[in-house]
C-alpha positions as CSV (number, residue, x, y, z in Angstrom):
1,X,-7.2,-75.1,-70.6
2,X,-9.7,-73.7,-72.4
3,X,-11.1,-74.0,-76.0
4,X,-10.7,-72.0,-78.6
5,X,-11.3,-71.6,-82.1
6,X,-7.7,-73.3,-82.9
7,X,-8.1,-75.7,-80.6
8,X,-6.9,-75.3,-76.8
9,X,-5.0,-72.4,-75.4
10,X,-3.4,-72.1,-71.8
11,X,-5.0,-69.4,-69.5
12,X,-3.2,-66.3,-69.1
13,X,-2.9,-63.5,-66.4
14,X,-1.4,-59.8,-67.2
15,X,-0.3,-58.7,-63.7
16,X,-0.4,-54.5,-63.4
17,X,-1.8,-51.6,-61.7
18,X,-2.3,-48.1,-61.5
19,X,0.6,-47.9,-59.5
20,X,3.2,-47.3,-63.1
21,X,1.5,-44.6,-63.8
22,X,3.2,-42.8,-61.8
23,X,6.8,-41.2,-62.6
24,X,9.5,-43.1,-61.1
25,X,13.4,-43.1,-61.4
26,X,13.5,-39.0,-60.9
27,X,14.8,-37.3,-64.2
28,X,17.0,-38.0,-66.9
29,X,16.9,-41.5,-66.6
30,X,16.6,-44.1,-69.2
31,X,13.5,-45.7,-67.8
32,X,12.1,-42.5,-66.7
33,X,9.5,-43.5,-69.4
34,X,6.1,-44.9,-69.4
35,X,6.4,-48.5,-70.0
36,X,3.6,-50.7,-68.1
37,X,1.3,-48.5,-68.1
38,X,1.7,-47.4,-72.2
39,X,1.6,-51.2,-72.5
40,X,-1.5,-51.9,-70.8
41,X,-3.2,-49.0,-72.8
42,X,-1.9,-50.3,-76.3
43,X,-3.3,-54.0,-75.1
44,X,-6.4,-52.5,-73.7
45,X,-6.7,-50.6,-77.1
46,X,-7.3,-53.7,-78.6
47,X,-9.7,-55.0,-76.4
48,X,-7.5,-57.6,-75.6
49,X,-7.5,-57.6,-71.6
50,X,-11.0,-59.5,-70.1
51,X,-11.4,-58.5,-67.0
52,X,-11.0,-62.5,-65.5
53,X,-7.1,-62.0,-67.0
54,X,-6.3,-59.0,-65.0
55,X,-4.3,-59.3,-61.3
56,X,-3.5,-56.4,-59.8
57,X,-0.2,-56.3,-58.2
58,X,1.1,-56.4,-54.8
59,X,4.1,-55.4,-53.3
60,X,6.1,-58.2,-51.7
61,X,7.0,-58.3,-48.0
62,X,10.4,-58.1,-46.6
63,X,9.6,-61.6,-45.3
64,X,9.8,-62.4,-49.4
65,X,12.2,-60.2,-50.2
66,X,14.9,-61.8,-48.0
67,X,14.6,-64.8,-49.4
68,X,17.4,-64.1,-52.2
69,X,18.3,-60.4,-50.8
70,X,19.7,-59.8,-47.3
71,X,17.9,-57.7,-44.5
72,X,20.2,-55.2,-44.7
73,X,20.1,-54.1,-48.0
74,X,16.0,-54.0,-48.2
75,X,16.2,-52.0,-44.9
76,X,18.4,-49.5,-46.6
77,X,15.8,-49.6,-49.1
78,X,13.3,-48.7,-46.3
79,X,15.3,-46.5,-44.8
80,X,15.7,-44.3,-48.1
81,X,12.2,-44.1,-49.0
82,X,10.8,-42.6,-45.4
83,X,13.9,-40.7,-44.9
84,X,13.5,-38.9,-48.7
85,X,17.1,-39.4,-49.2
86,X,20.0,-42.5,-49.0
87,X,22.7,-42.0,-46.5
88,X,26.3,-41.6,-47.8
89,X,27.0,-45.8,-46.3
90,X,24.1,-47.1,-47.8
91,X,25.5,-45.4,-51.1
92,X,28.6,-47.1,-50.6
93,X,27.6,-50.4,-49.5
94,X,24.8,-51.3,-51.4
95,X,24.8,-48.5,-54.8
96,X,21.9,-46.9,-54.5
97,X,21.3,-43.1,-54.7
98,X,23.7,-43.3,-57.7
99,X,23.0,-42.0,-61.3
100,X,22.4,-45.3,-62.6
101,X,20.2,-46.6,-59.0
102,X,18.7,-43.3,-58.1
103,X,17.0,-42.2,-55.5
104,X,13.2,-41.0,-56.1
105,X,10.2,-41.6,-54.0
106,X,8.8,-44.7,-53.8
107,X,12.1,-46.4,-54.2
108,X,11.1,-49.4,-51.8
109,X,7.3,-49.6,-52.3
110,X,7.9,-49.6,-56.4
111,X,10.4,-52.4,-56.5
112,X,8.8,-54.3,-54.4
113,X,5.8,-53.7,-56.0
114,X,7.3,-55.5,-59.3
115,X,8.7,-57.7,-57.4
116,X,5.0,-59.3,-55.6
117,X,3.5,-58.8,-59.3
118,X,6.2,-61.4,-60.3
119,X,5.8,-63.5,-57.4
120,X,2.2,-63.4,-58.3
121,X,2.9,-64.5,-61.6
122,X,4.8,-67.5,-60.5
123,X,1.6,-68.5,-58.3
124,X,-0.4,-68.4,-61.9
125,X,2.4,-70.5,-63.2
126,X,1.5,-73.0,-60.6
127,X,-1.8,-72.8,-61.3
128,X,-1.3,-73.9,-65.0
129,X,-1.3,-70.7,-66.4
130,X,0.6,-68.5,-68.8
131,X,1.6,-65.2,-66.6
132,X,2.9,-61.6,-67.7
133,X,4.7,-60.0,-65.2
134,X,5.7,-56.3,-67.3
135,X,7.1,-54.1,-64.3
136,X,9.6,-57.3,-63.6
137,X,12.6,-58.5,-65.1
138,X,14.7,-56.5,-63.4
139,X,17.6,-59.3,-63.6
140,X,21.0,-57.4,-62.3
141,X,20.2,-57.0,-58.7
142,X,22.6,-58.7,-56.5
143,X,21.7,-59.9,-52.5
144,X,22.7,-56.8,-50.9
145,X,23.0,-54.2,-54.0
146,X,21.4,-52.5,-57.0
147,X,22.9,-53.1,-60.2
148,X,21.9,-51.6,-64.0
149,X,18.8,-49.9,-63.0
150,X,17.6,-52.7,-61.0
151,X,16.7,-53.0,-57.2
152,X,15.3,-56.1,-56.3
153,X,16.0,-59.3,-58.4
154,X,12.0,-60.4,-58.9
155,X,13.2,-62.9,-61.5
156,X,15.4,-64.7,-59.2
157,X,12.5,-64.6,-56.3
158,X,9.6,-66.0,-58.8
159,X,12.2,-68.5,-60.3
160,X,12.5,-69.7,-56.1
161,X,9.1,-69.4,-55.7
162,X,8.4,-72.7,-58.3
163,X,11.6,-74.4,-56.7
164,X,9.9,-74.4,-53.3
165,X,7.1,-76.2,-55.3
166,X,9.7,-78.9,-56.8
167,X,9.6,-77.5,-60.8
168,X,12.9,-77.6,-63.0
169,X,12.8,-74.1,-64.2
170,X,14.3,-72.8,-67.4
171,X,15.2,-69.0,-67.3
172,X,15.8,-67.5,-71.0
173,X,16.5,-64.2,-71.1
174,X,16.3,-62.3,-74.4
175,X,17.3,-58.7,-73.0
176,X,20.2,-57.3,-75.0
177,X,21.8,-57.1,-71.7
178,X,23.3,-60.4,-69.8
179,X,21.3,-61.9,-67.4
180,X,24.0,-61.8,-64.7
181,X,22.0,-61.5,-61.7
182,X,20.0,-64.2,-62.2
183,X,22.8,-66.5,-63.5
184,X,24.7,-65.6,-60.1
185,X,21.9,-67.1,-57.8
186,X,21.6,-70.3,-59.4
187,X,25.0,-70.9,-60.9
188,X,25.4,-74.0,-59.1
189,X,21.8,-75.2,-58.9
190,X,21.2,-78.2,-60.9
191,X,17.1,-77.7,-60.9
192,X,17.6,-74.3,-63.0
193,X,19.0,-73.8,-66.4
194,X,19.6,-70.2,-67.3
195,X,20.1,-69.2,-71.0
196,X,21.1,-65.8,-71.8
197,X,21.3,-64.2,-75.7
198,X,23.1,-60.9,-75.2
199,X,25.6,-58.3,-76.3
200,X,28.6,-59.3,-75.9
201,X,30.0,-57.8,-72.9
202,X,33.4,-56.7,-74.4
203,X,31.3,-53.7,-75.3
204,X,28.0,-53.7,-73.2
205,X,27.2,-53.4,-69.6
206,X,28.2,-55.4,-67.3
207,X,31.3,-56.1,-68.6
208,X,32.1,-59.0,-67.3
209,X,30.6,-62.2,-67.7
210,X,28.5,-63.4,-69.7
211,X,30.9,-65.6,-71.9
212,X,30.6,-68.7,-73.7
213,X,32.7,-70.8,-71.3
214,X,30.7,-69.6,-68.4
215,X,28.9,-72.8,-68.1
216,X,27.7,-73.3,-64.6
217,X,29.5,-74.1,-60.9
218,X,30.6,-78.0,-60.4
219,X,27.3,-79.3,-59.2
220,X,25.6,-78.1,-62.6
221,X,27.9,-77.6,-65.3
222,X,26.4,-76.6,-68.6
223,X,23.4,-75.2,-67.2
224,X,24.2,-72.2,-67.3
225,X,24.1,-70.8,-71.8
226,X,25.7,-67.9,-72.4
227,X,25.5,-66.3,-76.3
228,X,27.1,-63.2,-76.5
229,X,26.4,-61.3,-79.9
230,X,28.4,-58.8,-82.1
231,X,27.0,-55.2,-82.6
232,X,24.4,-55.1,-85.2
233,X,23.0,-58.9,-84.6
234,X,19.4,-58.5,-87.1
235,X,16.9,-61.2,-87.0
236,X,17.9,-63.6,-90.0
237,X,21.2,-64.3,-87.5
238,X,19.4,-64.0,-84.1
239,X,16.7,-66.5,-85.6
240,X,20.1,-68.7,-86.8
241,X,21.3,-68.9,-83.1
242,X,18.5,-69.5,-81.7
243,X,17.2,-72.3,-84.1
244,X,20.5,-74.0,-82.8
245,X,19.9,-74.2,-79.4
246,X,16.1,-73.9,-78.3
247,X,14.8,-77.3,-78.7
248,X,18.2,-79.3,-77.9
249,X,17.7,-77.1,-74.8
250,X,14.5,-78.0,-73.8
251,X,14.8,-81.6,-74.8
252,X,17.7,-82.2,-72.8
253,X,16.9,-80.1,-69.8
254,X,13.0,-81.2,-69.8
255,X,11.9,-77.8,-67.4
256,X,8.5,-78.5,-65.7
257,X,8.2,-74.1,-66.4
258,X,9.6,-71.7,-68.2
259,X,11.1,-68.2,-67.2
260,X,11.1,-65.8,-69.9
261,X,12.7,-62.3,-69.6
262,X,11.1,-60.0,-72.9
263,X,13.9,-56.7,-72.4
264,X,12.9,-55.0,-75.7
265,X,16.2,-53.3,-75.6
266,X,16.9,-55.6,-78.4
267,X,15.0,-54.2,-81.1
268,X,16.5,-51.8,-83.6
269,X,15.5,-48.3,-82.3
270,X,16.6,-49.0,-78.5
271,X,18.7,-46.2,-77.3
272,X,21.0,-48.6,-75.2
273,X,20.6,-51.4,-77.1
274,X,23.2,-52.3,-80.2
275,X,21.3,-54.6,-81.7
276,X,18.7,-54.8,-85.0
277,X,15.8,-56.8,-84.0
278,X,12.3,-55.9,-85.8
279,X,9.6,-56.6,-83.6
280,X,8.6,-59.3,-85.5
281,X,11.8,-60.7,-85.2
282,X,11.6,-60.3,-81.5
283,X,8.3,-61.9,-80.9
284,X,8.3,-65.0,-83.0
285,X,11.4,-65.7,-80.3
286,X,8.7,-65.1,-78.2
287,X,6.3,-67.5,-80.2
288,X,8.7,-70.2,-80.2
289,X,8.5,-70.0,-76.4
290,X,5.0,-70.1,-76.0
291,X,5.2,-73.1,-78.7
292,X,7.1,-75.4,-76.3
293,X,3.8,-76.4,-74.3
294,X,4.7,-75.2,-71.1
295,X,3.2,-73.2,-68.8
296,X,5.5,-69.4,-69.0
297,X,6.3,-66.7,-67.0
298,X,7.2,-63.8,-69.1
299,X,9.0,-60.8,-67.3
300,X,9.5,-57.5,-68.7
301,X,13.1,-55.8,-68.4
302,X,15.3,-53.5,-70.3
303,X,13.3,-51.6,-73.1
304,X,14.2,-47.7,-73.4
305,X,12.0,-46.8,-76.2
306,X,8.7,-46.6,-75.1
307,X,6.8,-47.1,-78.3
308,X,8.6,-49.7,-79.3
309,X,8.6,-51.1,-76.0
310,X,4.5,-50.8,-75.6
311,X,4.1,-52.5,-79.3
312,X,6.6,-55.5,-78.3
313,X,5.3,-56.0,-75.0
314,X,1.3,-55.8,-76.6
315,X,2.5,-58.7,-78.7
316,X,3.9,-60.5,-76.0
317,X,0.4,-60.4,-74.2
318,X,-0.9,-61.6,-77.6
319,X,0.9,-64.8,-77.5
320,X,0.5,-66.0,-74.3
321,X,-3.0,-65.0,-74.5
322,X,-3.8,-66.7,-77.4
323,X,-5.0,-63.6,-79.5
324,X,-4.0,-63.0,-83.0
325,X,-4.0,-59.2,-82.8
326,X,-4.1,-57.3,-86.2
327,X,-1.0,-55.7,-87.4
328,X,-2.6,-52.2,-87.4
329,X,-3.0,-50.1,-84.2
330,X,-6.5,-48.9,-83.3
331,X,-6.8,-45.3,-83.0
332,X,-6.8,-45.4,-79.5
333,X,-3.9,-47.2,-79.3
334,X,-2.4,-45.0,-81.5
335,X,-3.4,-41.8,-79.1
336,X,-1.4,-43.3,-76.1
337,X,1.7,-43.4,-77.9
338,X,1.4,-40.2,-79.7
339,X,0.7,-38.8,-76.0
340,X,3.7,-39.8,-74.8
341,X,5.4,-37.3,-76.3
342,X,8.8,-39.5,-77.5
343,X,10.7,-37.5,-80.5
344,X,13.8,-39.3,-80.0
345,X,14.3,-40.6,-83.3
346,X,11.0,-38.6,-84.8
347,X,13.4,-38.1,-87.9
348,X,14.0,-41.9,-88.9
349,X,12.0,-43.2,-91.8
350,X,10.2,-45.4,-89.9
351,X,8.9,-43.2,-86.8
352,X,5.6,-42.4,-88.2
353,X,5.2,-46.4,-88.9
354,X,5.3,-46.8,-85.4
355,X,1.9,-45.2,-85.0
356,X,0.3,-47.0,-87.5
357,X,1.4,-50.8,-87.2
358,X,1.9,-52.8,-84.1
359,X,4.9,-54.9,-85.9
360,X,7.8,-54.0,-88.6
361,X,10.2,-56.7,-90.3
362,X,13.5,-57.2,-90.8
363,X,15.3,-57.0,-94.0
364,X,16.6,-60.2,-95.4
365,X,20.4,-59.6,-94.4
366,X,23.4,-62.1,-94.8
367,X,24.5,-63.6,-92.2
368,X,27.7,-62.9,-91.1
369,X,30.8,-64.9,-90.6
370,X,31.3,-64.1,-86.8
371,X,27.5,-65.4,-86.6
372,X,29.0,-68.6,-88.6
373,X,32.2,-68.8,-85.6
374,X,29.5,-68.6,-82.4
375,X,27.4,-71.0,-83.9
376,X,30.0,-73.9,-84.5
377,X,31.6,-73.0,-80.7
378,X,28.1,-73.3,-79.4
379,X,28.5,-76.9,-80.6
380,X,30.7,-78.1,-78.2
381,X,28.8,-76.6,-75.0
382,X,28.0,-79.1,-72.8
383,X,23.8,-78.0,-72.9
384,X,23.9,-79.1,-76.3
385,X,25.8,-82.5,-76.0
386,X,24.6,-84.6,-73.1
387,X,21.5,-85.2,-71.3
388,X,20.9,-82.3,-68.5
389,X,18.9,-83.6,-66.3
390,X,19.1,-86.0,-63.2
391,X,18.9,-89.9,-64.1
């Protein structure tokens, strides 16, 4: 710990490289954006990276990679990469070279790239630190597939990685997708709690899952906390939910770390995304985190609007960095994201805002009745009743 001029703050690494600079996912595809890299410049912008925070990413072995996917699968991976192409079985067998997993180069070395910066992350974590992880969070893949964009599951790997060190780990995700991967790998693990605050998937990918009485297999029922949210969930009913379950959560559970996935595909502007978060909404979640007093491994994840992605994802650095970063962009700051080129929604009122100010807010909506309904089931879930952890 170290001292600041509020008291004591926890260390924190941002883990990166040069390495997301560089185009990835081919063309035409929703994260065929700049995301890290945009990020780091905003963060940068500010003066808000020393030098001593920085860790430069690795990619992980396939010795590390096996360890939650099979050998198969991150040979096909191989394979596809030297070969500059996947073959018609590996398509079949494990979805890649598909128009949501596509094939472009570097399809083994950047995954697994994201995947050692997360692993790296967890070795902060275990350390004492705070740890930002951006290219991570890729939370759908499966042992031996790709699923939603994702190729290897770096969550699930880094949330093994402070297992094998004997810490309870709580996993929230806050994407506006549901965390199924990760739930998957530790559904019946009684050391892992995963909380997931999502669309509903009636009417989001992946469709399945993801429902309130998905609680967890026999040997850890209740750890598992699915919320799945109507179309058009803003921040006064986001804020509602989550006020209900955070700190019975953590008091119950009593993690040693915490896991957080930061998907911005939650905030307003988000072309997949259905929901209305501002970005101040989004990060005083994030605050609330940081606020618990344990050490946190934030991912990135879902997030298909780059500026809003970059300005998000500056203020998550902020947080677990300690910094109180003013509201207004520097003019640098404000350079990268005009470079970028985005003129997706260059005709909304609030476009040129996002040039100007690092945050917007939320109007002060009602809440809505459905919002009333989830809460009061919530009430009767099993993470919110009875002690979670082992006597």
């Amino acid at each position: 710990m170290i001292e600041t001029e509020t008291g004591t703050r926890r260390r924190a690494v941002f883990v990166g490289g040069s390495h997301y600079r560089r185009p990835s996912y081919g063309h035409n595809h929703p994260l065929a954006i700049p995301r890290v890299s945009l990020t780091y410049d905003v963060i940068t912008a500010y003066g808000a990276l020393a030098p001593s925070e920085f860790v430069r990413s690795r990619p992980a072995s396939a010795g590390e990679l096996t360890r939650f996917h099979t050998r198969d699968y991150v040979n096909a991976l191989k394979r596809a990469e030297a070969f500059g192409r996947v073959r018609p079985e590996d398509r079949a067998r494990h979805e890649l070279g598909t128009i949501e997993n596509p094939y472009f180069p570097g399809m083994f070395y950047t995954p697994a790239l994201a995947t050692g910066g997360s692993l790296q992350a967890a070795e902060a974590v275990l350390a004492g630190y705070h740890a930002f992880s951006p290219a991570g969070g890729m939370h759908h893949a499966v042992p031996d597939a790709a699923r939603g964009f994702c190729y290897f599951n770096d969550v699930v790997l880094a949330i093994l990685r402070l297992r094998a060190e004997g810490l309870r780990v709580l996993y929230l995700d806050i994407d506006a997708h549901h965390g199924d991967g990760v739930e998957q790998a530790f559904w019946d693990d009684a050391s892992v709690m995963t909380v997931s605050l999502h669309m509903d998937t009636a009417y989001a990918y992946p469709f399945k899952g993801g429902h309130l009485q998905d609680q967890g297999g026999p040997k850890a029922l209740g750890l598992a906390l699915n919320i799945p949210l109507p179309r058009e969930t803003h921040d006064r009913e986001y804020r509602k939910v989550f006020a209900g379950i955070w700190q019975p959560v953590v008091e119950r559970f009593r993690p040693d770390a915490i896991v957080l996935q930061t998907g911005t595909d939650a905030l307003f502007g988000d072309p997949l995304g259905r929901f209305q978060l501002s970005t101040a909404g989004f990060l005083d979640i994030v605050a609330q985190v940081v606020a618990a007093e344990l050490p946190v491994l934030a991912t990135g994840g879902g997030g298909y609007h780059p500026l809003l992605l970059a300005r998000a994802w500056t203020g998550v650095w902020g947080l677990l960095s300690g910094r109180a970063l003013p509201e207004a962009l520097p003019e640098a700051a404000r350079h990268a994201l005009r470079a970028v080129g985005w003129d997706e929604d260059e005709d909304e009122p609030y476009y040129e805002d996002l040039f100007r100010n690092r945050l917007e807010y939320g109007e002060e909506r009602p809440v809505r009745p459905v919002i009333h309904e989830l809460i009061a089931a919530l009430s009767s879930h099993p993470a919110l009743k009875r002690r979670l952890w082992a006597s």
